[in-house]
Structure formats: C-alpha cells, structure tokens
C-alpha positions in Angstrom: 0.0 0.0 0.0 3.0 2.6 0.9 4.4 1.8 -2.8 0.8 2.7 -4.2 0.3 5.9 -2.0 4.4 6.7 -3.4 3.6 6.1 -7.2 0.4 7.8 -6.5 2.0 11.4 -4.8 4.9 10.7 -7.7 2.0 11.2 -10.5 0.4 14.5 -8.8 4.3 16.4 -8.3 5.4 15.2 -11.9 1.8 17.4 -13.2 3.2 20.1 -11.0 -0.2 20.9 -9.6 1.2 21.6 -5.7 4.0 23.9 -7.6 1.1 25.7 -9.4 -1.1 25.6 -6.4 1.9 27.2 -4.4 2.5 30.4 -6.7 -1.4 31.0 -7.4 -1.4 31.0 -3.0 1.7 33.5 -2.8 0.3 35.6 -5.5 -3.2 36.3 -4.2 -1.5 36.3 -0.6 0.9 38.9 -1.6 -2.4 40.7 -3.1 -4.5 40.4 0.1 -1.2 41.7 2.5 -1.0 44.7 0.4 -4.1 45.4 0.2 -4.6 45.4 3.9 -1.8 47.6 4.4 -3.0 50.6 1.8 -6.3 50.0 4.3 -4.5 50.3 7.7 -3.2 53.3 5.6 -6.2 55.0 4.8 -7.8 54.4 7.8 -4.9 56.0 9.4 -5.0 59.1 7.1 -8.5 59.6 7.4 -9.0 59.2 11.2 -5.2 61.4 12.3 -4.6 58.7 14.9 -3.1 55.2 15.1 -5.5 54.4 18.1 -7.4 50.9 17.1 -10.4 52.1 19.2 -10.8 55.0 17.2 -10.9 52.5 14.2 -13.0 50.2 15.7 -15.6 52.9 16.8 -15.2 54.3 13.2 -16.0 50.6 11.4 -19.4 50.3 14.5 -20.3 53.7 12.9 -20.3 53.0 9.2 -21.8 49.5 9.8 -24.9 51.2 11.7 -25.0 54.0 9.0 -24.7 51.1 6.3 -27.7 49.3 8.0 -30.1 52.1 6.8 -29.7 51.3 3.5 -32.9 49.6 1.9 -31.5 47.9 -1.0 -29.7 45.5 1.7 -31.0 41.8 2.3 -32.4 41.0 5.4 -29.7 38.5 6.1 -27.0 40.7 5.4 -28.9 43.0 7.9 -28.4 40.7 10.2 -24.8 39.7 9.4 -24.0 43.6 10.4 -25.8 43.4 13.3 -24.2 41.0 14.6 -20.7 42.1 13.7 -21.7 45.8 15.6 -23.0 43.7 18.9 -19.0 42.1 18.7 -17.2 44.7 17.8 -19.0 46.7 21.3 -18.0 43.9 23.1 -14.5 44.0 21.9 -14.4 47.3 23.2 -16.0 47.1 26.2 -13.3 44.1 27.0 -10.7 46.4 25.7 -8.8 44.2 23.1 -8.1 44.6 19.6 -9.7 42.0 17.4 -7.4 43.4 14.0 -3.9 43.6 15.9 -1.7 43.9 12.9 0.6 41.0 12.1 0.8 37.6 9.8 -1.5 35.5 12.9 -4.3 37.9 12.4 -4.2 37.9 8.4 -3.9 34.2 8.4 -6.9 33.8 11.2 -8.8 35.8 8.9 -7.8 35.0 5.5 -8.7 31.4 6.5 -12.3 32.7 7.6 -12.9 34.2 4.3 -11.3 31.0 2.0 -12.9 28.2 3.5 -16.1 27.8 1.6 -14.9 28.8 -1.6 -10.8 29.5 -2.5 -9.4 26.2 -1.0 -12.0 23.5 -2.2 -11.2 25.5 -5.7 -7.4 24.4 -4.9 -8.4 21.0 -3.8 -10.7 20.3 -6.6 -7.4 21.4 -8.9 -5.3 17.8 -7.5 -8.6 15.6 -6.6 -10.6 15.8 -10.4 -8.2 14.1 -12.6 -7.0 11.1 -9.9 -9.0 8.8 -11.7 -11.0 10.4 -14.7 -7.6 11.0 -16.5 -6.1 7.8 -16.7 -9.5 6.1 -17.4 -9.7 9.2 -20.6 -5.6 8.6 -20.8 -6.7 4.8 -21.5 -3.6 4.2 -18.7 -6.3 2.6 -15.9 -6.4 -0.8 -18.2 -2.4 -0.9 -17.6 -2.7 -0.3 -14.0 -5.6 -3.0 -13.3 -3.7 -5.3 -15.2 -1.3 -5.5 -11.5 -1.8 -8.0 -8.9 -3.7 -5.9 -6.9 -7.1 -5.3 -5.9 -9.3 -2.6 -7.4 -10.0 -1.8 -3.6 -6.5 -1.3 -3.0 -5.7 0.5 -6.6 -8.6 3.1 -5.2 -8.0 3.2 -1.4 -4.0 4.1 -2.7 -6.0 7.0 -4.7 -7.7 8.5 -2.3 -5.2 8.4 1.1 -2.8 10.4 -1.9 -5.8 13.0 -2.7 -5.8 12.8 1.7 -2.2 13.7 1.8 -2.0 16.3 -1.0 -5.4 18.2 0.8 -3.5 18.1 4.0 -0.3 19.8 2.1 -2.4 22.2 0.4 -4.1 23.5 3.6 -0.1 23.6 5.5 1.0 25.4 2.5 -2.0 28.2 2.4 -0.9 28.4 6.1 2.6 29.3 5.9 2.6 30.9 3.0 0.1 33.2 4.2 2.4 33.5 7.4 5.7 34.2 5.8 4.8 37.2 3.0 1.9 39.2 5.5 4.7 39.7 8.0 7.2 41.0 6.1 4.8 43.9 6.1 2.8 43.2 9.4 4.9 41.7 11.4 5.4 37.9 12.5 4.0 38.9 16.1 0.6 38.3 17.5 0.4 34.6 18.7 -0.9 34.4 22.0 -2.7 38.0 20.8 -6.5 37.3 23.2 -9.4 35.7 20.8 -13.0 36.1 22.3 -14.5 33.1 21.2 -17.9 31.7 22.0 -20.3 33.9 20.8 -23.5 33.0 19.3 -26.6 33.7 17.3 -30.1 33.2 19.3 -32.8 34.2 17.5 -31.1 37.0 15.7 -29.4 38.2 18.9 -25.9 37.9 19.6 -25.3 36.0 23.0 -22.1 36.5 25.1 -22.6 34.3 27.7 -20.1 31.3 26.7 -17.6 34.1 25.6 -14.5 33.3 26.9 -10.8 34.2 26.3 -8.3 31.9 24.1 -5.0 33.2 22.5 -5.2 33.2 18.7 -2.5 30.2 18.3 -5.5 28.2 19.4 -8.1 29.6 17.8 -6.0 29.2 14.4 -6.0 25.7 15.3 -9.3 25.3 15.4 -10.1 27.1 12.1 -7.0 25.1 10.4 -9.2 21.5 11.4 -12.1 23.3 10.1 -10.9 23.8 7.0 -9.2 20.8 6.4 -12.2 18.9 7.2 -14.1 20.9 4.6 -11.2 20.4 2.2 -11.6 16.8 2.6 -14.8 16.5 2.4 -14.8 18.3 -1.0 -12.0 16.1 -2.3 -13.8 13.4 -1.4 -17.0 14.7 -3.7 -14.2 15.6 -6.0 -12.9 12.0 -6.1 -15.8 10.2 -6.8 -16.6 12.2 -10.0 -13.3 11.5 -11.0 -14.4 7.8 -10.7 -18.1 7.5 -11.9 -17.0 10.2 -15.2 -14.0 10.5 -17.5 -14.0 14.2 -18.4 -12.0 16.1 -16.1 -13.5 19.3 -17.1 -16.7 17.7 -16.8 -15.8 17.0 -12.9 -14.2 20.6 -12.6 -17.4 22.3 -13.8 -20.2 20.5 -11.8 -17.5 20.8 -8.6 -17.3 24.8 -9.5 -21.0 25.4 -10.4 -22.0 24.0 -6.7 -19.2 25.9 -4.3 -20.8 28.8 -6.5 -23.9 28.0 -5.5 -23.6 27.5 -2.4 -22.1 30.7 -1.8 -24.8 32.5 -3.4 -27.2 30.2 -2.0 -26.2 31.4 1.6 -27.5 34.6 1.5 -30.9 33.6 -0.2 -32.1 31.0 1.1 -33.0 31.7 5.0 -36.9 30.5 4.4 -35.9 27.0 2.3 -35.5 25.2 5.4 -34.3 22.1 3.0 -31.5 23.5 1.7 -29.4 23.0 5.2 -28.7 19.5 4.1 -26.8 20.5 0.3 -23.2 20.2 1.5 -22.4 23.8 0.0 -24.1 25.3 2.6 -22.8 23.9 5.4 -18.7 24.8 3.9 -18.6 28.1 6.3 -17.8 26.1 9.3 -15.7 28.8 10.6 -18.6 31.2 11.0 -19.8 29.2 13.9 -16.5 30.3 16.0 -17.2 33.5 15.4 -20.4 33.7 16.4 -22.3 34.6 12.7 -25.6 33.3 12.4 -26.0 30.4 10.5 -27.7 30.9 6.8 -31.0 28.4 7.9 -32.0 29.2 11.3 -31.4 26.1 13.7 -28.2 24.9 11.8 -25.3 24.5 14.9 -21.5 23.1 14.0 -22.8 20.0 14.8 -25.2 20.0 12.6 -22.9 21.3 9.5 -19.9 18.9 10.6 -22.5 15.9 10.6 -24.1 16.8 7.2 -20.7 16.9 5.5 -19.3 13.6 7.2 -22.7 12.2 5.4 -21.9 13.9 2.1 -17.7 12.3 2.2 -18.9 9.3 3.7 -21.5 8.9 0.4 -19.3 10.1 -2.0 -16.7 7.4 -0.6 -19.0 4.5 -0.8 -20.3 5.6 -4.6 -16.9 5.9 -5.6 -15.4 2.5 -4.0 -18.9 0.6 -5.1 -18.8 1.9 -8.8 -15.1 1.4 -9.2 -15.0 -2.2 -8.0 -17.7 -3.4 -10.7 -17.9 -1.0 -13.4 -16.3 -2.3 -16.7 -13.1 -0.6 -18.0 -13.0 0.6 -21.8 
C-alpha cells in the first residue's frame, strides 16, 4: 500500500499541480497583504490617529449608518448586526480584534477562503486522480497488476488525503511568511474572544471566553481541512463515476458557487441545510455569525458533511469495483 500511496503522490508532483497551487497561493497572498496595508493606511490618514479604538468605533459607525440602507438583504442586515454587537464587546473588554501581524491575516484569510478558494485548490489535484487515466486509457495498464481494485482506489484516495492536508499547510505558511514582512510575524498568544453566538437573531455572550489566537487558528486550520476533505472526497468520486476532467471541474465549480450565493438567499428554504455547499462556512460558527437556515449548529454542519464524504466514498469505491473498464 505505501508503494501505491508513493507512485500515486509521484504522479500528482510530476503534473506540477502543488507547484502551481503554491504560486497561485503566494500571489493572491501577496495581493490580500497589500491590500490590507493601503487600508491600515487610509484608515490611518482619514482618522489622524493610530488608536485601534478610534478605528473600531469608526467601522461600528459605518456598519450602523450602512444598515439604513434599503437595498440591503435581510440577512445581510443581520450579518451587520451581529458584527456591531461584537465589535462593542470588543471594546468594552478592551482588546483589539485586528492587531496587525501575519497570525491575524492568516486567522482571517482562513475565515474568508474556506467555503470557496481552498476547495477550488483541492478540486485542482482531486478531479483528474482517476477520470484521466480512465480518458488517458492508462487505468487498463494499472488494473492489469496483482492488486485489488480496492486497494488501486483506497491508494488514490489516502494520496488525494495527503496532497489536501499539504495544500491546507501550505496556504498556512505561505500566508504566514509574505503578511509579516509587512505586518509583522507577532501576535500569537494576541486574546481571541471566542464563544459567541446567534439566538434568534441576537448575539449571546454568555459562553464568551478568552483563548489566544494560536488556538483559535488551530481550530479554524481543522475546520478547513475537514471541509477540504470533504470536498476532495465529492471531487474524487466524480473523477471515478465520469471520464472528463473538465466535466468533474465544472459541476464541482457550479455548486461551491452556489452554495455561496445560495447562503445569502435562502434563509426561508429550510431544506437547503442539508446541500453540502451550505454547510462549507464552518468557521462562521467560532465567530459567532448566524448560520444561513436558522437552527443549523456546528454540529449540525460537521455531521451533514461527514454524510456527504462518507456517500461520496462508498459511490466511488462501489462503482469502481464493478464497473467495466474501456
């Protein structure tokens, strides 16, 4: 099995893909770091003062004035809302929740990439595991070995595993090593309110509770490589059941889409909490957001995904273990 996994991760670095991935990362990280300088700029320039409560006070301000605004959706409404009741809180407990420095920009670059950036990156190694060699006509060489479709498949997948778990270390340190060049490499045990949550449209403090941000990256790093793998995993069994790659990429694409417009539309279609591209924005639950169907909990989301890998997993094993090869 270690020799399949080996010729397996041999096949996805000769394509280059993690190289690929790896620029595209530092590219749009390098992007987002500048970007959020000019900002801390401006912000600066506008206000005269460096003072983060000033700023903070100034972004509770905007939000309230931006809440008037009748064109808005109700659920973005309540979005801003919520972000105003923790942002008071953050002043009230005295600490900065946007302390400059590469922690912060990765805690929050991860928030913002989860549902949407990274699956993109892990469909980009997970469509073509299978469908290419089966289009490549190379699958009818590699069944042709003493070795179990089972095996051939189960190789497969603990590769598209591995290569998910690099792709989510190297968004990570990447993300780490070009932001502080310009924001600093400090901020680590920086204080994290965590806890908060949505009741009935109200933000509820009373399980807030202090944890420095090391941790609370933590916890958003396992969220996101749980929904990576679960989106590999839907990935991968596409790759099995069809032969066009681009046919995989597109229906993977068209749904994380979807899903993103999806949650902001669809608070009254009760239903739609159990399509896995709803429930991708696991980090939303740390901070407290309110989920995009009410009663939906991290629970909830975690256990509807599991469902979704654990499917795709089965269709992919059961249809690659009996389908004929042409």
């Amino acid at each position: 099995m270690i020799n399949l996994i080996f010729n397996e991760m041999i096949k996805i670095s000769r394509k280059r893909k993690l190289l690929i991935i790896s620029a595209i990362v530092a590219v749009l990280v390098a992007m987002f770091t500048y970007a959020q300088f000019r900002e801390i700029q401006r912000i600066t320039e506008r206000l005269g003062t460096t003072d983060w409560r000033a700023q903070l006070q100034q972004d509770i301000i905007d939000a309230e004035n931006r809440l008037n605004s009748s064109s808005m959706s109700d659920e973005y409404k309540e979005y801003l809302r919520t972000l105003i009741d923790q942002q008071k809180f953050y002043l009230e407990q005295n600490i900065n929740p946007q302390a400059p420095g590469a922690p912060t920009f990765i805690r929050i670059f991860l928030e913002n990439a989860i549902d949407l950036f990274i699956p993109l990156l892990v469909m980009v190694i997970a469509a073509d595991l299978v469908s290419s060699e089966a289009s490549g006509g190379t699958i009818k060489l590699l069944l042709t070995r003493p070795v179990k479709r089972s095996r051939i498949l189960l190789s497969k997948l603990l590769a598209m595993i591995l290569s998910v778990s690099l792709i989510v270390w190297i968004v990570i340190l990447l993300s780490y090593l070009i932001s502080g060049i310009v924001l600093g490499y400090g901020g680590w045990n920086l204080p994290i309110l965590s806890g908060f949550e949505s009741v009935n449209g109200e933000l509820s403090t009373q399980n807030v509770h202090l944890i420095p941000q090391w941790q609370y990256i933590l916890m958003e790093a396992g969220l996101v490589w749980f929904v990576a793998i679960i989106v590999g995993s839907l990935t991968f069994m596409l790759s099995v059941i069809m032969r066009s790659t681009a046919a995989v990429m597109g229906i993977i694409l068209a749904s994380l889409i979807s899903g993103v417009i999806l949650s902001n539309t669809i608070s009254s279609w009760e239903s739609a909490k159990y399509l896995f591209m709803i429930n991708l924005r696991l980090t939303d639950y740390l901070r407290g957001f309110a989920p995009p169907i009410e009663g939906m909990t991290l629970g909830f989301s975690i256990s509807v995904l599991a469902a979704w890998g654990a499917t795709a997993i089965f269709i992919a094993f059961y249809s690659f273990t009996r389908k004929d090869v042409y």
